[in-house]
VEXKE-796165 format. One line per 4 residues: their letters; for each residue x, y, z of N, C-alpha, C, O. Coordinates in steps of 0.02 Angstrom, whole numbers, plus 50000, padded with zeros to 5 digits. Layout:
VEXKE-796165
a> X:Y:Z:X:Y:Z:X:Y:Z:X:Y:Z | ...
end
This chain:
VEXKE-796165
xxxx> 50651:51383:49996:50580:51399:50004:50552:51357:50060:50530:51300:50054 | 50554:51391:50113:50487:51351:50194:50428:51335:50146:50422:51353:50088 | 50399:51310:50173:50303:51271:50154:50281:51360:50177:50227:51360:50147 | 50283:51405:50196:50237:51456:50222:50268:51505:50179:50251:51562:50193
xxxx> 50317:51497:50121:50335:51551:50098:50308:51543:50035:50304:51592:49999 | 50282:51468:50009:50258:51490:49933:50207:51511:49933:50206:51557:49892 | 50130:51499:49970:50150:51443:50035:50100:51375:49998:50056:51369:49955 | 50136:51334:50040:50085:51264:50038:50030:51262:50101:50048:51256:50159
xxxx> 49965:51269:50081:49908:51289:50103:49886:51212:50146:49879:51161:50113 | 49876:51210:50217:49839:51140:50221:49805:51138:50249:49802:51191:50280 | 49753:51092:50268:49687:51088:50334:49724:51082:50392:49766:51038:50389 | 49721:51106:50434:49768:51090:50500:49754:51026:50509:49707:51006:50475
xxxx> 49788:50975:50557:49782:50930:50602:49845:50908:50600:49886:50894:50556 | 49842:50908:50671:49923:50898:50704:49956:50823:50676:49936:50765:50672 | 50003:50849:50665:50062:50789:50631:50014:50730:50546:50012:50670:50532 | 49997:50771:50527:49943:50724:50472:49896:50768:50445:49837:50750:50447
xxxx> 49914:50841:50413:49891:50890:50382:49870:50872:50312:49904:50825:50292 | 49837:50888:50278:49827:50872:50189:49831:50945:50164:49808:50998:50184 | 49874:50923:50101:49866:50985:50083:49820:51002:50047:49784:50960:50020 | 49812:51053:50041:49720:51094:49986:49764:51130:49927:49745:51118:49870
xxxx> 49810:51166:49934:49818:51215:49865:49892:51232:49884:49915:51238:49941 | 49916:51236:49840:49998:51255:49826:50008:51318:49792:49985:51311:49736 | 50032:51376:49798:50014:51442:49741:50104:51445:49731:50147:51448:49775 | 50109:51441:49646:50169:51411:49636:50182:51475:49593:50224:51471:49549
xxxx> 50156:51520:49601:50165:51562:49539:50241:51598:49553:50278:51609:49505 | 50259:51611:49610:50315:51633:49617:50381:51602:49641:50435:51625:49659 | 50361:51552:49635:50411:51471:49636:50437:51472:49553:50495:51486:49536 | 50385:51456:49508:50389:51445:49446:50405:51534:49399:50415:51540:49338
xxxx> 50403:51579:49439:50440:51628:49402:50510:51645:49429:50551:51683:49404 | 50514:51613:49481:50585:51600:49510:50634:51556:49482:50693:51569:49493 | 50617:51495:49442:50634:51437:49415:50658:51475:49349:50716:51486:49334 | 50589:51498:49302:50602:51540:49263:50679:51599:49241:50712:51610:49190
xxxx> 50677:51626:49315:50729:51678:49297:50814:51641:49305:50863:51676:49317 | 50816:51580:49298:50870:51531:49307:50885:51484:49384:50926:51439:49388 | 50837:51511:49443:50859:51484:49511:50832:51432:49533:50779:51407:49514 | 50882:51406:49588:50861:51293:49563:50805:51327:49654:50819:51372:49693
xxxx> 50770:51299:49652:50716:51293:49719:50723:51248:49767:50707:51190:49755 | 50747:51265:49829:50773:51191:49863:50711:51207:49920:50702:51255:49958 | 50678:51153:49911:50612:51162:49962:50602:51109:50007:50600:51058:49974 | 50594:51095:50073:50580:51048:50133:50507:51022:50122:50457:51053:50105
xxxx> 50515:50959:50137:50432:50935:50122:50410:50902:50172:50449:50863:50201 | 50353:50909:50192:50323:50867:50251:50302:50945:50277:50328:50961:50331 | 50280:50970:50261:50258:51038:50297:50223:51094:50260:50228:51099:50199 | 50187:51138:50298:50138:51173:50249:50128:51222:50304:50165:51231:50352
xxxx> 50058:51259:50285:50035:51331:50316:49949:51307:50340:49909:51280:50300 | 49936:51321:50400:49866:51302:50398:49824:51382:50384:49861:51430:50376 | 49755:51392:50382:49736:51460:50370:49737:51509:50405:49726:51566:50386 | 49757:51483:50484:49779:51509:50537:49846:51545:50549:49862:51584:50595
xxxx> 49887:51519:50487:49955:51537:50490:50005:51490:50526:50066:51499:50532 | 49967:51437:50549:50015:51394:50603:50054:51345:50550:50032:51333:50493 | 50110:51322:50574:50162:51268:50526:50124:51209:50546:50102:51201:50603 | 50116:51162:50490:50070:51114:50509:50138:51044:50463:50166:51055:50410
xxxx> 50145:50985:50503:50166:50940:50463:50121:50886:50419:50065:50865:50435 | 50153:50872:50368:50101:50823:50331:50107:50738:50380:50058:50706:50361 | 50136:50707:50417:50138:50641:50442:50171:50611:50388:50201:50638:50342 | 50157:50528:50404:50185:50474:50351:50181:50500:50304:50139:50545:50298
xxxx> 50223:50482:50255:50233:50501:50182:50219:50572:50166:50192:50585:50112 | 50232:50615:50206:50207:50696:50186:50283:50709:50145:50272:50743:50095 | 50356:50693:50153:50394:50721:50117:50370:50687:50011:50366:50722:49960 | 50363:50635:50017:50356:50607:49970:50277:50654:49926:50269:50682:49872
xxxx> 50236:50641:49983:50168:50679:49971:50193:50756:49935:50164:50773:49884 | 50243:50797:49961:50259:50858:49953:50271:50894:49900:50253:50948:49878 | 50335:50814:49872:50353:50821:49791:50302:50827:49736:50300:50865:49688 | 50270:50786:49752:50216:50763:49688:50136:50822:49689:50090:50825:49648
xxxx> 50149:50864:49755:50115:50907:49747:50129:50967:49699:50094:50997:49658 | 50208:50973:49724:50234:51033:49717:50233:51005:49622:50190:51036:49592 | 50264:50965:49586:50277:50940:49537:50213:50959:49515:50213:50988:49460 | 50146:50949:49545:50069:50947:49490:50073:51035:49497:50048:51065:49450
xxxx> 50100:51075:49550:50079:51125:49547:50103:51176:49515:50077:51231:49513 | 50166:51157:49482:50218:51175:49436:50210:51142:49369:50257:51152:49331 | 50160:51104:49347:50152:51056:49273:50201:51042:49264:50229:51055:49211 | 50236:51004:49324:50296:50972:49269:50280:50907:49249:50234:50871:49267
xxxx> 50351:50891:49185:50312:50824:49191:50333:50774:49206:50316:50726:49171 | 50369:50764:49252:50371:50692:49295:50409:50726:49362:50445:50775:49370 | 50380:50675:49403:50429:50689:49472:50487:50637:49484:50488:50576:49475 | 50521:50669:49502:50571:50630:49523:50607:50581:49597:50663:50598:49616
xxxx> 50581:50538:49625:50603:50512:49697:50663:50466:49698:50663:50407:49681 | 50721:50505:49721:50754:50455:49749:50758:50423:49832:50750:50453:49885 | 50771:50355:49818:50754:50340:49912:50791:50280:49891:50812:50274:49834 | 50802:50224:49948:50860:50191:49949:50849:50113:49910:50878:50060:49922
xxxx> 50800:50127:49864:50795:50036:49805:50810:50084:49749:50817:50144:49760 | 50814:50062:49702:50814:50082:49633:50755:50066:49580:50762:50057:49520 | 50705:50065:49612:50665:50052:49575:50592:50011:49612:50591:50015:49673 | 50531:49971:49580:50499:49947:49595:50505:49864:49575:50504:49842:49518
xxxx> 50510:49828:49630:50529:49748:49580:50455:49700:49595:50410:49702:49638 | 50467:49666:49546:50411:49603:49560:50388:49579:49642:50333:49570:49667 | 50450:49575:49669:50435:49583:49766:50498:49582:49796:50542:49577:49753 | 50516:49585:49847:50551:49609:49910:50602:49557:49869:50586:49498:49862
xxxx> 50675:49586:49839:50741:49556:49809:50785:49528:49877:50834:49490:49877 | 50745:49565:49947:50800:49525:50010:50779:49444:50013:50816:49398:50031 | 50706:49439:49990:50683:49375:50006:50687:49344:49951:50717:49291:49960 | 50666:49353:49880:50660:49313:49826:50714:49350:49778:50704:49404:49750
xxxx> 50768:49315:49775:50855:49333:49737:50820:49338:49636:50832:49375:49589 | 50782:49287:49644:50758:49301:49570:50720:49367:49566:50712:49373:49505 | 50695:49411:49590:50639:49467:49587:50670:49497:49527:50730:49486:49518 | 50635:49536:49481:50636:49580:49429:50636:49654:49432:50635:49665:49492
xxxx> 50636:49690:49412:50632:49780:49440:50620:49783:49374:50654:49767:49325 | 50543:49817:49383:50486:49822:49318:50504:49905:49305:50534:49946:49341 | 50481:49909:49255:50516:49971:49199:50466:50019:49198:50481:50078:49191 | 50377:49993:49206:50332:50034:49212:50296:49995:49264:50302:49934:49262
xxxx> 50256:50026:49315:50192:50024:49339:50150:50067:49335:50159:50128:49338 | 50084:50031:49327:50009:50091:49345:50007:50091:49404:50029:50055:49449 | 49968:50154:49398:49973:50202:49485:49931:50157:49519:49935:50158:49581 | 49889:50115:49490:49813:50092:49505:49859:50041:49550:49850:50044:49611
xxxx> 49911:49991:49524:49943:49944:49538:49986:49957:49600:49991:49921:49649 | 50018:50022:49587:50062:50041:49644:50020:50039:49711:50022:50003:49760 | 49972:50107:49687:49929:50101:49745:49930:50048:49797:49955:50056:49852 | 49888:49968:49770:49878:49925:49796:49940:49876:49829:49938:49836:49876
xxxx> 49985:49892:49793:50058:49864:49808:50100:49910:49882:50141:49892:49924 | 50060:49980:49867:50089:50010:49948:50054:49984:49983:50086:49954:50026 | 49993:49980:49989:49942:49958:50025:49941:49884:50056:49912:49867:50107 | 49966:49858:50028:49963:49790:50061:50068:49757:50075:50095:49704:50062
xxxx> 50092:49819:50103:50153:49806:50096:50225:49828:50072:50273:49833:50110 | 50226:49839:50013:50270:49856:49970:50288:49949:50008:50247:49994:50021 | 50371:49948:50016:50369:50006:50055:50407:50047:50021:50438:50089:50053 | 50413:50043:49940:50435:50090:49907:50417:50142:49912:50456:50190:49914
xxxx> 50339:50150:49915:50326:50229:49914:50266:50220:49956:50244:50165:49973 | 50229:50296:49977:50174:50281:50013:50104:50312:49982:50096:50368:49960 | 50065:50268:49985:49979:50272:49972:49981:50354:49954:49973:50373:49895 | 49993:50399:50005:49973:50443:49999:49994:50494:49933:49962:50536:49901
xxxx> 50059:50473:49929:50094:50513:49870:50059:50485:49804:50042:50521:49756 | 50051:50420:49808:50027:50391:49726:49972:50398:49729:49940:50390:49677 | 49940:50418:49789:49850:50414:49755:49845:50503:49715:49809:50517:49668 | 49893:50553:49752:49885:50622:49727:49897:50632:49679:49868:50673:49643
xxxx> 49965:50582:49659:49999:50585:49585:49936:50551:49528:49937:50574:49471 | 49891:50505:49543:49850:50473:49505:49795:50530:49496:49763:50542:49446 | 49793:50564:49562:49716:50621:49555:49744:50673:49494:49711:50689:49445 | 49821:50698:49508:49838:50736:49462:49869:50736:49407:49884:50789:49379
xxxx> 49882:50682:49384:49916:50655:49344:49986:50654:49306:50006:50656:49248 | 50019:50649:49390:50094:50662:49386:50116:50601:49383:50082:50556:49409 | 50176:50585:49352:50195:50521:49321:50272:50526:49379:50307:50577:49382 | 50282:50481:49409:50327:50461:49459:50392:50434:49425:50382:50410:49368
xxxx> 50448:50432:49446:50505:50399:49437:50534:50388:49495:50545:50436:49532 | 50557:50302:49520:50577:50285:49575:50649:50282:49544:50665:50264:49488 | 50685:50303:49592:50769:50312:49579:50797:50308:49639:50769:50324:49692 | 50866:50281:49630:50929:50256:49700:50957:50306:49719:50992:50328:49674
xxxx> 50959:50346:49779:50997:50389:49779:51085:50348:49786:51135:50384:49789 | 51088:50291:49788:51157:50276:49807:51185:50249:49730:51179:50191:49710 | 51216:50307:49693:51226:50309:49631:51317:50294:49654:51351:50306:49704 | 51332:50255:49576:51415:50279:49591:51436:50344:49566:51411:50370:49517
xxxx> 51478:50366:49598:51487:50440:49583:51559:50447:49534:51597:50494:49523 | 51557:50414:49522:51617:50402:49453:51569:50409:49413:51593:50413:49357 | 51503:50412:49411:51476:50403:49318:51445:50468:49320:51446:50498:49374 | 51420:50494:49271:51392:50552:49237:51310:50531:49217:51294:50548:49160
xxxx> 51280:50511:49241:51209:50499:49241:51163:50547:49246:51174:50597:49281 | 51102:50538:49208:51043:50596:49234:51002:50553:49266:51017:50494:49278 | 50958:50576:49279:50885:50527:49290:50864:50504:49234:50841:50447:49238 | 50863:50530:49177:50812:50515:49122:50882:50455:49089:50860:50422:49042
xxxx> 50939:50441:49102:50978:50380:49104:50977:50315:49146:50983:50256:49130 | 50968:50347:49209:50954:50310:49274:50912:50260:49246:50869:50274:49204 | 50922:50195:49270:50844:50113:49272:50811:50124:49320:50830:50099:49373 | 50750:50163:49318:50726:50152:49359:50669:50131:49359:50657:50090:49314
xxxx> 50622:50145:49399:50530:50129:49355:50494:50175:49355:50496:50206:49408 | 50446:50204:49301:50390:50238:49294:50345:50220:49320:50326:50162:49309 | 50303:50268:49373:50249:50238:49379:50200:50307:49351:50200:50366:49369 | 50154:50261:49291:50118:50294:49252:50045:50267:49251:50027:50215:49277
xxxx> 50001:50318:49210:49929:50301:49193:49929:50227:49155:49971:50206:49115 | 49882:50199:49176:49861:50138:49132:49821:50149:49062:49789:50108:49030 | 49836:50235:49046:49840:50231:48971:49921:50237:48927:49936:50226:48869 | 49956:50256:48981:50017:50260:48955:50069:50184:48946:50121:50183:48914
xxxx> 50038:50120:48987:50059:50087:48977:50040:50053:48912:49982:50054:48889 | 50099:50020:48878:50088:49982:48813:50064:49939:48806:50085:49896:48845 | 50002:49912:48752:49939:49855:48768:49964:49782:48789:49951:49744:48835 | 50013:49782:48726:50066:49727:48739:50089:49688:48811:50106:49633:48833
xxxx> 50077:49748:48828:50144:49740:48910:50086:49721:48949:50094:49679:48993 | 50023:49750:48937:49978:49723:48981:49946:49675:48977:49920:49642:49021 | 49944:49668:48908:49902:49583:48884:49951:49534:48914:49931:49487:48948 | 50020:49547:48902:50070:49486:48920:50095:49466:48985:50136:49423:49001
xxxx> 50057:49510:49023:50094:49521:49101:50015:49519:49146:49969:49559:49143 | 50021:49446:49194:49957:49412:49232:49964:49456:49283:49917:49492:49299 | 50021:49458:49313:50032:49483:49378:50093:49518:49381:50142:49502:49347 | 50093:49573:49426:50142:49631:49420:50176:49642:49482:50226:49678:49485
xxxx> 50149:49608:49536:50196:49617:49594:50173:49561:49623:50123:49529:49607 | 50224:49544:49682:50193:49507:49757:50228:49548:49809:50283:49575:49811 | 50167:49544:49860:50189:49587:49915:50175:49542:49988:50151:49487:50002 | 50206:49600:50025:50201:49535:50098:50192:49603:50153:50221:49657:50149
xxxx> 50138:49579:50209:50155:49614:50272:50135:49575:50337:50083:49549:50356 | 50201:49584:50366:50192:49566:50443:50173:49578:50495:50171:49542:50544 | 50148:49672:50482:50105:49699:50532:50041:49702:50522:50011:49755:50513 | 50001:49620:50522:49930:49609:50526:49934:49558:50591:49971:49510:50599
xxxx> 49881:49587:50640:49847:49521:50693:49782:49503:50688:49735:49541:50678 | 49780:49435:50696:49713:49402:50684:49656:49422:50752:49671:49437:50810 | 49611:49418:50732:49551:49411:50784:49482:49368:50778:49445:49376:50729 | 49468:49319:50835:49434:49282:50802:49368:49293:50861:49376:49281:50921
xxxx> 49318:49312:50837:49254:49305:50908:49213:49233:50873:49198:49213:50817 | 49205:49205:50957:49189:49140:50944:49104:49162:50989:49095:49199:51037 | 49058:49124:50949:48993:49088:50951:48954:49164:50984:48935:49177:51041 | 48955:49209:50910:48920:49275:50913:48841:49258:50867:48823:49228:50816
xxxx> 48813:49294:50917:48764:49286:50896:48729:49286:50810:48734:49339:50781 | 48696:49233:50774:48696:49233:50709:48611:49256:50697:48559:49224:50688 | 48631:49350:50705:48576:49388:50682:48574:49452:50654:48613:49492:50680 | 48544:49471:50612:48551:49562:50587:48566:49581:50657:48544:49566:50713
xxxx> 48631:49638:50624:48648:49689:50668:48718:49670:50698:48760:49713:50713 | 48729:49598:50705:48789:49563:50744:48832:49596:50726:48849:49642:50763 | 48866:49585:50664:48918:49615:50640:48908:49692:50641:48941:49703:50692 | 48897:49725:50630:48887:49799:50650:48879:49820:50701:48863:49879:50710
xxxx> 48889:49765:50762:48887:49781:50852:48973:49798:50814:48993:49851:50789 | 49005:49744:50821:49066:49715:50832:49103:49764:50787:49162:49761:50804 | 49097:49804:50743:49128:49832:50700:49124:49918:50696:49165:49949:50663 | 49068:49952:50734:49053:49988:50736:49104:50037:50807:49121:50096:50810
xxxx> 49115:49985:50853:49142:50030:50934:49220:50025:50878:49237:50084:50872 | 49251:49997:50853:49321:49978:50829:49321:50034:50804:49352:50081:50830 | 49272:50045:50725:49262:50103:50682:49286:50186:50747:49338:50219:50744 | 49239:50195:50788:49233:50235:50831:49307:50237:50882:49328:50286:50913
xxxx> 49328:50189:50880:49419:50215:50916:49452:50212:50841:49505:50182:50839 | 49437:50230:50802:49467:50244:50729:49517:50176:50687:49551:50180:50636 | 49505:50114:50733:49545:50050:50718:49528:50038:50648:49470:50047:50632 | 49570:50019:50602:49556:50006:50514:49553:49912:50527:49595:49878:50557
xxxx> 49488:49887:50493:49481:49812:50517:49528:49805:50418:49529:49846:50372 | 49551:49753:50422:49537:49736:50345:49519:49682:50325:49465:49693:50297 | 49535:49613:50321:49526:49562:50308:49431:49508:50366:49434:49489:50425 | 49387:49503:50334:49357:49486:50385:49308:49413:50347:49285:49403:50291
xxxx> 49308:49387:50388:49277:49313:50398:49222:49289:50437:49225:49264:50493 | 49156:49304:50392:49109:49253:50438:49120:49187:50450:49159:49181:50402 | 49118:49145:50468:49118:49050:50457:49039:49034:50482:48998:49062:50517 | 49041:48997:50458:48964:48956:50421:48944:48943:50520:48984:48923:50563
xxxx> 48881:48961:50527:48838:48959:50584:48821:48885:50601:48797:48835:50574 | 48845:48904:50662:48846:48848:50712:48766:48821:50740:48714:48853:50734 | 48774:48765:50765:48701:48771:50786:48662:48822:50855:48704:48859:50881 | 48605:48828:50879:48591:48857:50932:48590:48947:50907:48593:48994:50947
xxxx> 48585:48955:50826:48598:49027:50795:48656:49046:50812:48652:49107:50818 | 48708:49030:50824:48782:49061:50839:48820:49053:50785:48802:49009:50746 | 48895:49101:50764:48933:49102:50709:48990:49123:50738:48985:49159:50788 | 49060:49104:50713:49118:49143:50730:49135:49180:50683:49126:49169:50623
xxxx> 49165:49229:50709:49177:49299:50660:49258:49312:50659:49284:49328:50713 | 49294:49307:50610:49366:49329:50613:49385:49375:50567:49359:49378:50511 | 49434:49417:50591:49465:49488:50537:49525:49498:50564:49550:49464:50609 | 49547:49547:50538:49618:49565:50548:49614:49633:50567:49569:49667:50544
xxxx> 49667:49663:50618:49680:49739:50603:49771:49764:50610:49813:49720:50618 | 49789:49825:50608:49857:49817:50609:49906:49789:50685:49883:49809:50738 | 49950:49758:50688:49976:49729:50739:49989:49761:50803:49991:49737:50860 | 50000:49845:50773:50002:49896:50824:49926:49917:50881:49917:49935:50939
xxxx> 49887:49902:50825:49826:49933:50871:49782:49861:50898:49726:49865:50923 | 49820:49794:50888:49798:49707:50945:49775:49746:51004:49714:49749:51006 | 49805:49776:51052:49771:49781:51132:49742:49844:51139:49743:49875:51192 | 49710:49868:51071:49683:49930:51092:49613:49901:51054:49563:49928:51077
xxxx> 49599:49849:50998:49563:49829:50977:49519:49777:51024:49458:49774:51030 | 49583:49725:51062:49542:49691:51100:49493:49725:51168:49440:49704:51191 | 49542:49798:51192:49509:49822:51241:49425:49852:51256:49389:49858:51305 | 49419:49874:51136:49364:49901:51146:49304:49839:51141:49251:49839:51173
xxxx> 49328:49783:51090:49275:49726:51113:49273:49712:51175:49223:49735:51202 | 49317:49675:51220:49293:49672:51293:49238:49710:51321:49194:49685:51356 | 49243:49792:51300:49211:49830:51327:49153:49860:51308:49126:49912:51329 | 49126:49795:51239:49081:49796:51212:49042:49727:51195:48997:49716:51155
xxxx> 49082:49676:51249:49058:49601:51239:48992:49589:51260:48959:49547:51228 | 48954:49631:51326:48890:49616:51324:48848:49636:51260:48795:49605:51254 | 48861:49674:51220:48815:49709:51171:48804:49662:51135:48750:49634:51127 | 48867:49644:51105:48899:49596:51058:48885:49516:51066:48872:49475:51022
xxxx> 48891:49508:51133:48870:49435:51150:48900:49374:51116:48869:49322:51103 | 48976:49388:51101:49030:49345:51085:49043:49294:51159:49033:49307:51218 | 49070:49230:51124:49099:49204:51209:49174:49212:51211:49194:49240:51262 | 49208:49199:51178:49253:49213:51179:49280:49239:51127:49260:49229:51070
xxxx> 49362:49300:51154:49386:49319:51104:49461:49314:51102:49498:49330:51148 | 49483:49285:51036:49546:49240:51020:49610:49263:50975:49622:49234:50922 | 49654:49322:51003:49688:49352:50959:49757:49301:50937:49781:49251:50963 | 49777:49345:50870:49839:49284:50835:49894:49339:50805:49874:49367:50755
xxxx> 49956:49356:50827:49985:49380:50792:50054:49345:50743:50090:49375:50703 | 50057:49278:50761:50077:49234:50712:50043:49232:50615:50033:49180:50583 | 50031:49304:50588:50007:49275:50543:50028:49329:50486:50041:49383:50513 | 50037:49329:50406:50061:49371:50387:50017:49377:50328:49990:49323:50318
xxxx> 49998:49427:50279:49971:49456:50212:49987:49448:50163:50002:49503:50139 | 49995:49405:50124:50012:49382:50055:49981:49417:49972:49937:49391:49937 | 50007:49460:49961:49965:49492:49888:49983:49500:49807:50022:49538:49779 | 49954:49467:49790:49959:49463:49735:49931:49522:49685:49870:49526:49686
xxxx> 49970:49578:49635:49926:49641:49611:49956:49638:49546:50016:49628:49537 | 49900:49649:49485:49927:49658:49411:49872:49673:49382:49826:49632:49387 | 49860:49738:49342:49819:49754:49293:49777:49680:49268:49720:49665:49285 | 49814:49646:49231:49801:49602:49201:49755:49540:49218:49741:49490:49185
xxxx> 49732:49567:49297:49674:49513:49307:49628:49524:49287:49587:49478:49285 | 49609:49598:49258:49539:49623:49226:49540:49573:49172:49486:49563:49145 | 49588:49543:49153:49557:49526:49078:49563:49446:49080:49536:49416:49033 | 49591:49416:49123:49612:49350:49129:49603:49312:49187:49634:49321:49239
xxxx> 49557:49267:49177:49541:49224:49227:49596:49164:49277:49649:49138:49261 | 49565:49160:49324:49613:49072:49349:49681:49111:49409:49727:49079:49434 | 49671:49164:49416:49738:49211:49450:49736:49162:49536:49780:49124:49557 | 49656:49183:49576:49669:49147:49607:49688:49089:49641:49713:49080:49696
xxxx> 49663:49038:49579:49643:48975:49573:49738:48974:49586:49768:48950:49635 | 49768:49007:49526:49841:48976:49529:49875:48996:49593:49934:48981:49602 | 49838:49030:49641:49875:49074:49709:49870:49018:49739:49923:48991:49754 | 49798:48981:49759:49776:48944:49812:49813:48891:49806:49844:48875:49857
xxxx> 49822:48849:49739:49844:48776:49727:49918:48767:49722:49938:48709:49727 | 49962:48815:49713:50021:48862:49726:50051:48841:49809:50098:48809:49833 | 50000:48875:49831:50025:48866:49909:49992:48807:49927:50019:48802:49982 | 49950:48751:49924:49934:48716:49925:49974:48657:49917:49990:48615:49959
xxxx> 49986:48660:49866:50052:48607:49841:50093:48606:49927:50096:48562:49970 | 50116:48669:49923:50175:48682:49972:50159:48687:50039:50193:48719:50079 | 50087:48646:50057:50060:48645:50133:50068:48706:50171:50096:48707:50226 | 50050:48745:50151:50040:48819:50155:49940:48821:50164:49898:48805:50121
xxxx> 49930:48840:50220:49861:48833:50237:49843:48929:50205:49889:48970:50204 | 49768:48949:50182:49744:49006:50205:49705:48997:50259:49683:48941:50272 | 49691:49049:50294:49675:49064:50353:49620:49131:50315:49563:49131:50339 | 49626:49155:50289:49568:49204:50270:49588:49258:50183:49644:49272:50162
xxxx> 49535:49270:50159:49533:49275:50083:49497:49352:50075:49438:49360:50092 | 49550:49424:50039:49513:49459:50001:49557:49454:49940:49612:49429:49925 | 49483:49508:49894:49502:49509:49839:49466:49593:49827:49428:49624:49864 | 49502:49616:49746:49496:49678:49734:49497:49667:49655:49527:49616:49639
xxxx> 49464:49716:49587:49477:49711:49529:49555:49698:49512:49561:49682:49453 | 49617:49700:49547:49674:49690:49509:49719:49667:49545:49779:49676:49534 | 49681:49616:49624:49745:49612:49685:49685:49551:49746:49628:49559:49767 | 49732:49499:49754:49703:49441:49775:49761:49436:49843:49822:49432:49835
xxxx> 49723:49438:49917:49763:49432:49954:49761:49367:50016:49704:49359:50038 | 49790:49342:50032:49773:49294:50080:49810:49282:50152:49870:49292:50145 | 49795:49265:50212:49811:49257:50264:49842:49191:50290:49816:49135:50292 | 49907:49211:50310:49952:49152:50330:49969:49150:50384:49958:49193:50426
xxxx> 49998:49098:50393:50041:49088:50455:50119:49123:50446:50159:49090:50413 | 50133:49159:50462:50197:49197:50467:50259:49156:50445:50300:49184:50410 | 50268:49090:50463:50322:49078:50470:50332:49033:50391:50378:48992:50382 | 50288:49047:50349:50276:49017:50273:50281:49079:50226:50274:49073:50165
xxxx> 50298:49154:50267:50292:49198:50226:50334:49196:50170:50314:49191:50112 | 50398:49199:50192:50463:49180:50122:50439:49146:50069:50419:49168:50015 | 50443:49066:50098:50412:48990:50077:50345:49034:50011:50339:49027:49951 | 50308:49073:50058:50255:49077:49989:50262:49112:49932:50248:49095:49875
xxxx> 50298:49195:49966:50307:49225:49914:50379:49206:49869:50388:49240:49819 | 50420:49163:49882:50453:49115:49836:50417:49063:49787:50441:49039:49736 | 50378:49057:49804:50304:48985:49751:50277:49017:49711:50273:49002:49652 | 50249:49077:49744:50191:49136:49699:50251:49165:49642:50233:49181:49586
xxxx> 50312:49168:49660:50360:49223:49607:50326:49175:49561:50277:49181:49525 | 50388:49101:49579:50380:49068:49536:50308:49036:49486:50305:49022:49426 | 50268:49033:49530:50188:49002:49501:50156:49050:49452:50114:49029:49412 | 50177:49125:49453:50142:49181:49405:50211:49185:49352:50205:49225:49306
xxxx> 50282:49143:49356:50327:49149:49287:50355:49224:49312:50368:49253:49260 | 50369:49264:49364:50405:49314:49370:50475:49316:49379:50506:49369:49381 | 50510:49240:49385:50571:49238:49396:50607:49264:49355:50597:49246:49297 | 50672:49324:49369:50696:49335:49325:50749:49279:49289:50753:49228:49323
xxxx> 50788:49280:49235:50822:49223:49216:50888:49217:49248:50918:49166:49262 | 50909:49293:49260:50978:49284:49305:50967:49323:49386:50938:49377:49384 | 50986:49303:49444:50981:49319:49504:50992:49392:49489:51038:49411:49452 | 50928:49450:49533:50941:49513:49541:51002:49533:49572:51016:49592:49580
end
């Protein structure tokens, strides 16, 4: 089955289409009459009739469409981990590979890193309430396994998880990314509107800021302003401030790509205090500076110096008790 033969319906736009509607009726009476459906994903039909691709994560996006549009009930992904672990098993040998996550959790865990799966697939699966299974495709082929044998992880509603599991569990992942660069404008003017000079031309070349930092005003009404955006779009970000420094009335501007994203994500901060407190004093101990601080209902992230990335998310396994007891 092509994307234009069931068809999978999408808004056009070149290479990064969404899809709108899937009409499965003759997919699922096809399934019905005994035949397995082998369908390509990352692609669809715009209303025009043109083949349109979905972009990043459109094959992944594809499944979990096709899966809500068929009621089944779980989807199935294999891709090359076996699962979802506490954090990256190349860097921290103790990591765990958790049995369930909430989508809420995943979400934030793609988002700031974690490259099991992408944003886009788990936020559709959460809108529709398709329940995910991450699986290895590099199985041994001597065994007789299904999926529903396979270890892998669920990622499910945060009503389907068990209360237990959530009362007892602070934190559910750590994540890391290295494609963040710093930006720092020095001695901008400290008045309504400043920040919305500076943030508004970025918005308008479509740059995503994330992390951002006033620091406490200097004398003469001046303040420095620092944020982050992705590492790829540094000289397309600095080009549009330059080209907006009279407006803005920064004196100078100070980029850093020495620096990396540290995140901490678990249901369980809704209910339990002290998460960050144990992040900061954690890396603290271990002369590990932050450089800049967000936070979200279930995910505390902080800005480093790159070359402490390991160093931290080795402290944090350990400081939130995620070590497993025997090396993954």
């Amino acid at each position: 089955w092509l994307g234009w033969q069931m068809p999978v319906r999408t808004i056009e736009a070149h290479s990064k289409a969404r899809i709108q509607t899937i009409d499965a009726e003759k997919l699922s009476a096809s399934m019905a009459s005994g035949e397995i459906a082998i369908i390509p994903g990352f692609q669809g039909i715009s209303d025009e009739g043109r083949i349109t691709t979905l972009g990043r994560g459109g094959s992944d996006t594809s499944a979990v469409a096709i899966a809500a549009a068929v009621k089944a009930d779980r989807c199935d992904i294999y891709t090359d981990v076996d699962g979802v672990y506490t954090t990256d098993p190349r860097i921290v040998t103790r990591a765990r590979k958790l049995k369930k996550v909430t989508f809420e959790e995943m979400l934030e865990l793609a988002s700031v890193g974690a490259k099991v799966l992408q944003t886009r697939s788990v936020g559709l699966a959460m809108k529709e309430g398709v329940r995910i299974q991450v699986l290895s495709s590099f199985t041994d082929e001597s065994t007789n396994f299904t999926a529903d044998d396979l270890p892998g992880t669920m990622i499910v509603s945060e009503d389907e998880m068990e209360i237990e599991d959530m009362e007892r569990k602070l934190i559910t992942g750590i994540a890391h990314d290295k494609n963040e660069a710093k930006i720092t404008l020095t001695r901008v003017p400290d008045k309504p509107g400043a920040v919305a000079d500076i943030f508004e031309p970025l918005a308008e070349a479509a740059i995503n800021v994330d992390m951002i930092i006033q620091n406490v005003g200097r004398e003469k009404g001046e303040t420095d302003v620092t944020f982050t955006v992705p590492s790829v779009d540094l000289d397309r970000a600095m080009q549009v401030l330059e080209g907006a420094q009279e407006k803005i009335g920064f004196n100078r501007l100070i980029p850093d790509t020495n620096v990396a994203k540290i995140s901490v994500v678990g249901v369980g901060m809704k209910s339990h205090a002290g998460v960050a407190s144990t992040m900061f004093k954690a890396l603290a101990d271990r002369g590990v500076n932050i450089q800049a601080i967000t936070t979200s209902e279930i995910k505390v992230s902080v800005l480093i110096e790159e070359d402490y990335t390991e160093l931290a998310l080795r402290v944090l396994h350990t400081a939130y008790g995620l070590d497993a007891e025997d090396a993954a």
